[in-house]
Steps between C-alpha positions, in 0.01 A plus 500: 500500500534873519708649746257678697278207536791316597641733783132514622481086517825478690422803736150299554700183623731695700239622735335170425848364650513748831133421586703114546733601701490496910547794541188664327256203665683619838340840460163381449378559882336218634093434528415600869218478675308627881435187631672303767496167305732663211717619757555204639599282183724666281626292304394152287649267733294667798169482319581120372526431938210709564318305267588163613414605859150584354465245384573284763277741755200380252566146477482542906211694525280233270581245798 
């Protein structure tokens, strides 16, 4: 392979590489939104209880 092509492939992986790394995804602000529900959950485990509640709330309601 010629050298050129070569530094190119390897300087393609090493930003390939960085884009890995923590620290880049921790830069990468996070998806907000206006409403009071997103405010309120904020993470995975919150939404995964907030969806068992609703569910439960239905499963009341069709009583």
């Amino acid at each position: 392979m010629r050298p050129t092509i070569k530094s190119k492939v390897d300087a393609i992986k090493a930003i390939a590489q960085k884009a890995d790394s923590s620290h880049f995804r921790s830069a990468k602000p996070p998806r907000t939104s206006g409403d009071s529900l997103s405010k309120a959950i904020r993470d995975e485990r919150e939404a995964a209880i907030f969806q068992e509640e609703l569910k439960l709330a239905f499963k009341q309601s069709k009583r």
